[in-house]
C-alpha positions in Angstrom: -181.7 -18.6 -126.0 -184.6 -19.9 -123.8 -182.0 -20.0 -121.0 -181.3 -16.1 -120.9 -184.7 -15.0 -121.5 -185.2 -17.3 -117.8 -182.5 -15.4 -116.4 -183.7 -11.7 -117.5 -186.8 -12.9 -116.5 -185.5 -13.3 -113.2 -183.4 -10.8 -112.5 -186.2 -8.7 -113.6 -188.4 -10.2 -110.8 -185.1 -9.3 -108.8 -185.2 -6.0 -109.7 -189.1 -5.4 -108.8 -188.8 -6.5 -105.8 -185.7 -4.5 -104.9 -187.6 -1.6 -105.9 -190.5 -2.0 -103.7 -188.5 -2.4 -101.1 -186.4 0.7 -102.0 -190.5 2.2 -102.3 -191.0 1.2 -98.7 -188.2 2.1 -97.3 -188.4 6.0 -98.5 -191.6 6.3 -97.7 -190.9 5.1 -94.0 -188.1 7.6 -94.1 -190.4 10.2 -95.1 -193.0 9.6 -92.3 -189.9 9.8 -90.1 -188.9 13.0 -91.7 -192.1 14.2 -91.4 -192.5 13.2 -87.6 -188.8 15.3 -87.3 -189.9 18.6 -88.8 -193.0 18.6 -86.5 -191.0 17.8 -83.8 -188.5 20.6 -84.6 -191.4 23.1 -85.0 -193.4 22.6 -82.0 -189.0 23.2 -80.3 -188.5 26.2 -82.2 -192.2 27.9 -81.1 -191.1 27.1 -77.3 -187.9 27.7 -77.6 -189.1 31.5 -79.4 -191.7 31.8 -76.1 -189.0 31.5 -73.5 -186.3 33.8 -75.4 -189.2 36.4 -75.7 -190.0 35.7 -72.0 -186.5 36.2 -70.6 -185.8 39.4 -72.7 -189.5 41.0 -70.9 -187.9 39.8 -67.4 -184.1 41.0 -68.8 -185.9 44.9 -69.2 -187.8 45.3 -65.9 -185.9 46.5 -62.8 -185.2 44.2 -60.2 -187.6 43.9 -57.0 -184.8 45.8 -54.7 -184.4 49.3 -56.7 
């Protein structure tokens, strides 16, 4: 009896740690996920500024007319 308590005992240590590793690695992901969208933003607002740049120059008459 003594002998499987010591071994759910342990794999309960196991277990903890497993999970604060699990713990670290989402929230790393997260920061990276976060770091992404930010990154995807700050894309999508300049990509937003040229489009609406090219369509003013696309509507005005070239220099020659």
């Amino acid at each position: 009896m003594e002998e499987r308590i010591i071994k759910l005992e342990s794999l309960a240590a196991q277990q903890d740690q497993t999970i604060g590793e699990l713990n670290r690695e989402i929230f790393r992901q997260q920061q990276d996920i976060s770091k992404l969208k930010s990154r995807i933003s700050r894309l999508e607002e300049k990509l937003a500024a040229r489009l609406e740049s090219e369509q003013i120059a696309g509507n005005e008459r070239p220099p020659h007319y």
